[in-house]
C-alpha positions in Angstrom: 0.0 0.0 0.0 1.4 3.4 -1.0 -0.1 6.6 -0.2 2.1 9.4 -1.1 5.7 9.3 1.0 4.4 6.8 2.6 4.3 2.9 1.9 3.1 -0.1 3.9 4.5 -3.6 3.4 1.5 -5.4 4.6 3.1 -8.9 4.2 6.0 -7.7 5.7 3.8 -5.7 8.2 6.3 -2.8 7.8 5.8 0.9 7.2 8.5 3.7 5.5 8.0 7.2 6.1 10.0 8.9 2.7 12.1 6.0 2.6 13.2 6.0 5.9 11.7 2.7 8.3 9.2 3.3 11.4 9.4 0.7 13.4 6.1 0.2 15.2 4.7 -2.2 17.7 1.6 -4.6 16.7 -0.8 -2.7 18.0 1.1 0.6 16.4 1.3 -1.1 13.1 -2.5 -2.0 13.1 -3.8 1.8 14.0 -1.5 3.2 11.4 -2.7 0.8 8.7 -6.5 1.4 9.9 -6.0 5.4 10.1 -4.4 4.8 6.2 -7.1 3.0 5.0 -9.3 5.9 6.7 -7.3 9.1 5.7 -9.0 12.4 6.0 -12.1 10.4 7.7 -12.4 11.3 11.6 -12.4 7.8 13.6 -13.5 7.4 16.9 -11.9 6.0 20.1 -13.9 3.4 20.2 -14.1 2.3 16.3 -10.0 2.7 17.3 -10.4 0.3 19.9 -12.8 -2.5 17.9 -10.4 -2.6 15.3 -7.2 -3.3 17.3 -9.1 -5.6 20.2 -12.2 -6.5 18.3 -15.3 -7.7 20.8 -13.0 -7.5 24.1 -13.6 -3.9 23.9 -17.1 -4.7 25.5 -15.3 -5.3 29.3 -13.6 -2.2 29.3 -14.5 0.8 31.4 -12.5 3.2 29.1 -10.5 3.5 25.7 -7.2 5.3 27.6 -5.1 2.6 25.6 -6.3 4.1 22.6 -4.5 7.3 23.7 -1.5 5.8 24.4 -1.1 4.2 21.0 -1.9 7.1 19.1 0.9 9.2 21.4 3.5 7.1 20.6 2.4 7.0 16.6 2.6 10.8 16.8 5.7 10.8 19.0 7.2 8.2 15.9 5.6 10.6 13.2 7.1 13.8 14.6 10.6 12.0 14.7 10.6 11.6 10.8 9.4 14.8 10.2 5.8 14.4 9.9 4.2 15.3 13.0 1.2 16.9 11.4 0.1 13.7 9.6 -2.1 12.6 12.6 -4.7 15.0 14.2 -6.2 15.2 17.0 -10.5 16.2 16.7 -11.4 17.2 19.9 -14.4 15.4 21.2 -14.6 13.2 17.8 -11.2 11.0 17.6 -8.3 11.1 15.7 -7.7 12.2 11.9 -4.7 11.3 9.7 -4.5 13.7 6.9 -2.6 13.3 3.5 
């Protein structure tokens, strides 16, 4: 998958940033795919959540992970230069914009 700079081995389950490798966790890997395959769409915590855990979401009193994982993305983002690419929409979720 290749969506401008950026290109997404999903066999390899690896993503470049301008050439350069991220590397990302499991659960990093699977947001950043699902924000891809979303971009410019807002996405809610909670679709965020379903996606990665799938019906376990259902026990849990909050989606606070889902913050986590999208801090460190941005903090990964930012690193390479591209620290605009994911958004935050206050009281909606989280955008990633191309």
């Amino acid at each position: 998958m290749e969506v401008g700079s950026i290109k997404a081995d999903l066999f390899l389950k690896t993503v470049a940033i301008a050439g350069q490798q991220m590397p990302l966790t499991k659960n990093e890997y699977d947001l950043f795919i699902y924000m891809l395959t979303n971009k410019n769409r807002v996405v809610s915590r909670q679709a965020i959540a379903e996606h990665i855990y799938g019906e376990q979401t259902d026990n849990l009193a909050s989606f606070d992970f889902v913050y986590s994982h999208i801090k460190n993305l941005k903090k990964k983002l930012k690193e390479r230069g591209y620290g605009d690419l994911l958004q935050t929409v206050y009281g909606l979720g989280y955008k990633l914009s191309l």
